[in-house]
LUMGUTI-662156 format. One record per residue (C-alpha): residue in one letter; x, z, y. Coordinates in nm, 3 decimals. Last residue first. Example, Ala and Ser with C-alpha at 12.3 -4.5 7.8 and 13.67 -1.06 7.14 Angstrom:
% residues 2
{res=S | east=1.367 | up=0.714 | north=-0.106}
{res=A | east=1.230 | up=0.780 | north=-0.450}
This chain:
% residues 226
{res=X | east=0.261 | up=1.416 | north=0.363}
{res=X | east=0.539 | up=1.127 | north=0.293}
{res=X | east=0.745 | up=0.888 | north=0.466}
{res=X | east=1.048 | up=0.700 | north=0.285}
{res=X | east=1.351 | up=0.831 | north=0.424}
{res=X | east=1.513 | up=0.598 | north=0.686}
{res=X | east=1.743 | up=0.306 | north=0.622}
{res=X | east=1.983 | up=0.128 | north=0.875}
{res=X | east=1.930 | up=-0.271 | north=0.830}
{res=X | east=2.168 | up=-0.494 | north=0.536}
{res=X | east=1.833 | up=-0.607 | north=0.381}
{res=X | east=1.981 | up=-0.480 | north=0.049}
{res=X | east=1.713 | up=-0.538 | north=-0.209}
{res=X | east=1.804 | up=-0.480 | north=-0.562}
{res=X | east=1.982 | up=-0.178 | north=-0.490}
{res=X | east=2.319 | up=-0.205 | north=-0.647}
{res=X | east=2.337 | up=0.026 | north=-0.854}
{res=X | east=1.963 | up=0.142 | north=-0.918}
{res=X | east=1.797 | up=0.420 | north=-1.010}
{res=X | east=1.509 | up=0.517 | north=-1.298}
{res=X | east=1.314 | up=0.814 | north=-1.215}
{res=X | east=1.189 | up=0.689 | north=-0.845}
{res=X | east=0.959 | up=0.501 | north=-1.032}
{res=X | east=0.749 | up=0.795 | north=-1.172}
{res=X | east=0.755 | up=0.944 | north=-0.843}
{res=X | east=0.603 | up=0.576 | north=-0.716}
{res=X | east=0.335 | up=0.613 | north=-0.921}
{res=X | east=0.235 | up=0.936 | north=-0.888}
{res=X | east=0.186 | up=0.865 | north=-0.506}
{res=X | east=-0.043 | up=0.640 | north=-0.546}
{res=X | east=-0.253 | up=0.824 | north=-0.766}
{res=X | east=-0.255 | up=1.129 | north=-0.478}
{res=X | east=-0.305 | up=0.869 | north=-0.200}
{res=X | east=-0.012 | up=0.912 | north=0.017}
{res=X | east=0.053 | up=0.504 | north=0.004}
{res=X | east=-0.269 | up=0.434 | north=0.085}
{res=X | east=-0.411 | up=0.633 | north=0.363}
{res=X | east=-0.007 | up=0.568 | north=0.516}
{res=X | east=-0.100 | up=0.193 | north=0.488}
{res=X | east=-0.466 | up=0.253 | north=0.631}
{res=X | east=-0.389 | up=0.453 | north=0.949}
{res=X | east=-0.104 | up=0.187 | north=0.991}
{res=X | east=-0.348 | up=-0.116 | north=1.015}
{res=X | east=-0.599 | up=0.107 | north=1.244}
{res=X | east=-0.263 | up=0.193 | north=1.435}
{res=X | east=-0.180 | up=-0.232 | north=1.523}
{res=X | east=0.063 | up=-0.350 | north=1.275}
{res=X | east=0.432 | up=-0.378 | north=1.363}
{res=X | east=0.649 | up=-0.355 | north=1.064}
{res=X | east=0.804 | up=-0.086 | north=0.897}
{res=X | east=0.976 | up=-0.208 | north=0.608}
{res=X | east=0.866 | up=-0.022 | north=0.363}
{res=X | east=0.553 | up=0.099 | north=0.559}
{res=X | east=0.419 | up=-0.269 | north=0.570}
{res=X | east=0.566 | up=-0.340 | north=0.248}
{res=X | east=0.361 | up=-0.061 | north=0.087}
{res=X | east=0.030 | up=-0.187 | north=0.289}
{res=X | east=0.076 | up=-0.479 | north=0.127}
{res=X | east=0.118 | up=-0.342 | north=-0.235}
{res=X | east=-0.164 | up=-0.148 | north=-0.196}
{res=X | east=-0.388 | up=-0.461 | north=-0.074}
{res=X | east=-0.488 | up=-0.550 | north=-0.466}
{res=X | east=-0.605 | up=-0.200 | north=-0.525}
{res=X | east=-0.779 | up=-0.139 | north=-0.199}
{res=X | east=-0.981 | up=-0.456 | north=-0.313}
{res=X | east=-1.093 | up=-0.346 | north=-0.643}
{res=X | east=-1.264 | up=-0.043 | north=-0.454}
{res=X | east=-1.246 | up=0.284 | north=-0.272}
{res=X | east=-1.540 | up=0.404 | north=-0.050}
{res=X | east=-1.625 | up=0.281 | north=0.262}
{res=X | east=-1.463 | up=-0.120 | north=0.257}
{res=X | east=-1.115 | up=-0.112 | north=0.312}
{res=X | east=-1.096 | up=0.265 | north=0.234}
{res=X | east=-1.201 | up=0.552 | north=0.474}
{res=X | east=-1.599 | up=0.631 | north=0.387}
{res=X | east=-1.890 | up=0.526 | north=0.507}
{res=X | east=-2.132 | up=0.252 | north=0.608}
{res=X | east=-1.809 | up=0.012 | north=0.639}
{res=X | east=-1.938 | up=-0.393 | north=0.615}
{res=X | east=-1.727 | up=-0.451 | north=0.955}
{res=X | east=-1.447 | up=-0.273 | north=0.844}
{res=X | east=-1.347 | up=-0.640 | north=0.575}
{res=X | east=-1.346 | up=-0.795 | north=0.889}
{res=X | east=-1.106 | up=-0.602 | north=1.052}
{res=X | east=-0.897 | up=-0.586 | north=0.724}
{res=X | east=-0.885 | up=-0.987 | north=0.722}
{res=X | east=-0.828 | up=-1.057 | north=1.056}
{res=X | east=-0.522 | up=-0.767 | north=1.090}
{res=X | east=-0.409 | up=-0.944 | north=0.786}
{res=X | east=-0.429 | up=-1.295 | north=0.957}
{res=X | east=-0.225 | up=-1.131 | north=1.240}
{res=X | east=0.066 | up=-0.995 | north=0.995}
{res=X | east=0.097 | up=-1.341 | north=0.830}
{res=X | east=0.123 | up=-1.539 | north=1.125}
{res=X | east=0.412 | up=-1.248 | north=1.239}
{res=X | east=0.602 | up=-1.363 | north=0.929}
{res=X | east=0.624 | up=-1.656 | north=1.014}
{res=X | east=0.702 | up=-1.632 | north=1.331}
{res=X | east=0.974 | up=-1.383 | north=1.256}
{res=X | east=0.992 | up=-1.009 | north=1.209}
{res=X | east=1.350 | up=-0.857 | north=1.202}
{res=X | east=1.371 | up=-0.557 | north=1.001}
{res=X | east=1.468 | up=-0.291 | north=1.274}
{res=X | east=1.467 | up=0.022 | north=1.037}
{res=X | east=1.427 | up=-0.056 | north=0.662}
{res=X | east=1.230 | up=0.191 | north=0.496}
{res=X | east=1.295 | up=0.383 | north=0.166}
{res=X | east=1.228 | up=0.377 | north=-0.219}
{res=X | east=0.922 | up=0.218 | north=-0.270}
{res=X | east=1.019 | up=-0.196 | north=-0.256}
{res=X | east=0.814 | up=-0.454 | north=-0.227}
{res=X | east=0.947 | up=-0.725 | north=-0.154}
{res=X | east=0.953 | up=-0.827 | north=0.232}
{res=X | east=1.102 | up=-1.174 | north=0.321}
{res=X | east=0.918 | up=-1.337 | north=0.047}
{res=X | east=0.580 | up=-1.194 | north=0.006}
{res=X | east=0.555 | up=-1.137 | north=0.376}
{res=X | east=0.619 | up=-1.447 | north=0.431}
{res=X | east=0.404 | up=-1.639 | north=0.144}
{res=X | east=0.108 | up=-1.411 | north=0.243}
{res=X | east=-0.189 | up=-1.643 | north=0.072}
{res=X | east=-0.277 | up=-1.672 | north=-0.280}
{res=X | east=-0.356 | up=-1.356 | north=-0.422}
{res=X | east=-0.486 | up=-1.231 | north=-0.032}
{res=X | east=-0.692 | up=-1.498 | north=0.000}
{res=X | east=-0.878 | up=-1.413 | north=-0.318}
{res=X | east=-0.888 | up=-1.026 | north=-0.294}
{res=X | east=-1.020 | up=-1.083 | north=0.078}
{res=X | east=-1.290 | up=-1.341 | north=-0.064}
{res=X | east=-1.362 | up=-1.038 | north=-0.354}
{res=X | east=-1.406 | up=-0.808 | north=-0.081}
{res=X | east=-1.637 | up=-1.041 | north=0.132}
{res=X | east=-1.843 | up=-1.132 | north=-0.179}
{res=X | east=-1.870 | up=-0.762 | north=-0.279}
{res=X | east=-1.960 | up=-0.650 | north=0.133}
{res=X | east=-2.219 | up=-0.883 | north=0.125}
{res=X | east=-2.373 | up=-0.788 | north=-0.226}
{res=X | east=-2.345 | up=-0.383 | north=-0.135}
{res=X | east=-2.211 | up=-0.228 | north=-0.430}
{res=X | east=-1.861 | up=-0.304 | north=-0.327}
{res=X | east=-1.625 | up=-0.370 | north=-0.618}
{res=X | east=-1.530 | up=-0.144 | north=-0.880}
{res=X | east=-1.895 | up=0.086 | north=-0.885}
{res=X | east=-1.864 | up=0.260 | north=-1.238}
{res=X | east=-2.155 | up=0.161 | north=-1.453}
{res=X | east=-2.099 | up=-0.175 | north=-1.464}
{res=X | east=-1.755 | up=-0.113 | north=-1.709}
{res=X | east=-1.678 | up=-0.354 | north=-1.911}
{res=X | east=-1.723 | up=-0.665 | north=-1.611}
{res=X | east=-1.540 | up=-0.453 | north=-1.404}
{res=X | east=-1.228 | up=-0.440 | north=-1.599}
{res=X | east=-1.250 | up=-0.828 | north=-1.662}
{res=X | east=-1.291 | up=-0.870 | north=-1.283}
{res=X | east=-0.964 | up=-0.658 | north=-1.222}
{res=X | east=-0.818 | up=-0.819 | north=-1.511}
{res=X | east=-0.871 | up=-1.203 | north=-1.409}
{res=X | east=-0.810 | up=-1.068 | north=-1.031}
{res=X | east=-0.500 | up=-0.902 | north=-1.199}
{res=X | east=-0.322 | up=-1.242 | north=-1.389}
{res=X | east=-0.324 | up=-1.203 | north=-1.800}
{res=X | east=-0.603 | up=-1.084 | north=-2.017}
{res=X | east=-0.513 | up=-1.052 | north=-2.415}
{res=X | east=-0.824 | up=-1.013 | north=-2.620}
{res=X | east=-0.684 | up=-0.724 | north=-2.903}
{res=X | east=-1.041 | up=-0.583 | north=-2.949}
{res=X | east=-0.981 | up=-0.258 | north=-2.712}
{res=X | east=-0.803 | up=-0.477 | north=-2.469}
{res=X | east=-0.457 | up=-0.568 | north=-2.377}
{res=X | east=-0.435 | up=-0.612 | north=-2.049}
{res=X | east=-0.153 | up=-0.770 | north=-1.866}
{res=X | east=0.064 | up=-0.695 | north=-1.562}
{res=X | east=0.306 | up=-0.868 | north=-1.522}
{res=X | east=0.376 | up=-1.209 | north=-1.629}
{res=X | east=0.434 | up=-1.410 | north=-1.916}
{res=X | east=0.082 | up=-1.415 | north=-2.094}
{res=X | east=0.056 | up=-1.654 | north=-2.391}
{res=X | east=0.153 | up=-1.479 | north=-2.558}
{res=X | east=0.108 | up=-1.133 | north=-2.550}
{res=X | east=0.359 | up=-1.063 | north=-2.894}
{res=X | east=0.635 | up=-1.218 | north=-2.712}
{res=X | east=0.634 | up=-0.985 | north=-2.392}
{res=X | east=0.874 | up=-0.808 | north=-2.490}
{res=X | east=1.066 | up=-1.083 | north=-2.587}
{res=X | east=1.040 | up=-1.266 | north=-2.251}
{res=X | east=1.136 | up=-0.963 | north=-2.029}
{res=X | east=1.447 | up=-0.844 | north=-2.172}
{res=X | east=1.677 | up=-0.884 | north=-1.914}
{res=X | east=1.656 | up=-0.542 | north=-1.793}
{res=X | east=1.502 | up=-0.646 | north=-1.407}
{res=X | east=1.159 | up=-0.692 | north=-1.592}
{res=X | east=1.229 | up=-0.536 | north=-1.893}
{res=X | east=0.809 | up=-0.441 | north=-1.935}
{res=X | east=0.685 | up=-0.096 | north=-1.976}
{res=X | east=0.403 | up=0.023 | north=-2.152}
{res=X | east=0.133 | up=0.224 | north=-2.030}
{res=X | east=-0.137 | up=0.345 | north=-2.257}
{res=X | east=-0.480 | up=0.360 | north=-2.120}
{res=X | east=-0.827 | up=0.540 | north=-2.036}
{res=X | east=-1.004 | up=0.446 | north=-1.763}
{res=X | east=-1.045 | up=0.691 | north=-1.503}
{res=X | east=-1.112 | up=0.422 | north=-1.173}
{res=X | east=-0.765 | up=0.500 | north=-0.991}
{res=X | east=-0.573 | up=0.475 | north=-1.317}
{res=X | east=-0.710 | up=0.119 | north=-1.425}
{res=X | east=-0.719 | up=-0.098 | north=-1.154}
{res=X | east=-0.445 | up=0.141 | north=-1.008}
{res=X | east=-0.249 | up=0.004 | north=-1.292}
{res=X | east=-0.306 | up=-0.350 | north=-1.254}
{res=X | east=-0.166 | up=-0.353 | north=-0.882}
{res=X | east=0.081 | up=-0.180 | north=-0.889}
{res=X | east=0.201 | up=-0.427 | north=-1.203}
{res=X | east=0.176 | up=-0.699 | north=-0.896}
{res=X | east=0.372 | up=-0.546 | north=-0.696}
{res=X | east=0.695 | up=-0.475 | north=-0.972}
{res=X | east=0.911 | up=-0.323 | north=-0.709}
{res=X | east=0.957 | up=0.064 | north=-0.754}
{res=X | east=0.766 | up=0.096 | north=-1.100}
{res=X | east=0.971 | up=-0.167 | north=-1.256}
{res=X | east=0.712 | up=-0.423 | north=-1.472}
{res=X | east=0.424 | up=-0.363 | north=-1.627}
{res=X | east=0.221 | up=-0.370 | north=-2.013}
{res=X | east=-0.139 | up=-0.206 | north=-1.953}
{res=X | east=-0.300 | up=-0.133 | north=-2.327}
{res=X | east=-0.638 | up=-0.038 | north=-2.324}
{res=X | east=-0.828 | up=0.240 | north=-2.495}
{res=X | east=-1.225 | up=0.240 | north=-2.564}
């Protein structure tokens, strides 16, 4: 059973983060295939899916075309009962898949003031009310999420569907270092040194970009790694 993952740019493309770890982080197998997001060429590659328009989509073994990554991430799942995706526990599941939920629809400030980006970090981004709101209901949310922990490091013990859809967030946390409290922190720099993580973003940092999409006109540093 082979799928077919279709993404955007490595360094920004969230959301494609998102799909891939779905699949790379659990050992399905897959092809990649990359999407002109920021090339121009997004709507006829993406012809042949329709009617998906976004990254990422799924492609599966049959040819059923599965757009949006809770849809995929549940999809995935669904396939696959014998490897543990979402919290085994049934409270800690409906909690994750709440957290997956709110965090899919929620986040408008951080969403829009910080894109994700994986190439460096912006020193001295200014945080706003907004944005602040945003940071606090995350703090909520992952504090929450802790209190179903029997073991392990990840949102909830060991790694799930939901550390998937929070990488991104804890990549624009580090990317543009903003002020979480050091549990917060501990988690972003868990994520974003994780070894699949980290593969990722090396296979991003192949393709450069003149001018950098996202000049928040701040001093940059390097982006941290360990």
């Amino acid at each position: 059973m082979k799928y077919d993952l279709y993404i955007g740019d490595r360094t920004f493309s969230s959301w494609s983060l998102r799909g891939w770890l779905l699949l790379e982080k659990f050992g399905l197998d897959f092809n990649t295939h990359l999407i002109g997001l920021y090339g121009g060429t997004m709507a006829a590659d993406m012809a042949h899916l329709a009617p998906a328009k976004l990254v990422p989509t799924l492609r599966m073994p049959d040819g059923t075309v599965v757009g949006e990554s809770l849809a995929i991430a549940e999809t995935l799942a669904e396939h696959h009962p014998d490897i543990a995706m979402w919290p085994t526990d049934p409270a800690a599941r409906a909690t994750a898949r709440w957290l997956c939920a709110e965090m899919a629809s929620s986040f408008g400030a951080l969403r829009g003031q910080c894109p994700m980006q994986l190439q460096h970090v912006n020193n001295g981004f200014d945080v706003n009310a907004a944005l602040q709101a945003d940071l606090d209901r995350l703090e909520i949310l992952w504090a929450h999420g802790a209190k179903f922990k029997s073991d392990g490091t990840w949102l909830f013990g060991e790694y799930s569907i939901a550390d998937c859809m929070f990488a991104p967030v804890a990549a624009r946390i580090i990317g543009y270092d903003l002020p979480v409290s050091a549990a917060a922190r501990a988690y972003c720099m868990l994520t974003i040194n994780d070894p699949q993580f980290k593969a990722w973003r090396a296979e991003g940092l192949k393709t450069t970009y003149d001018p950098f999409p996202y000049d928040m006109g701040v001093p940059l540093e390097p982006w941290p790694v360990s």
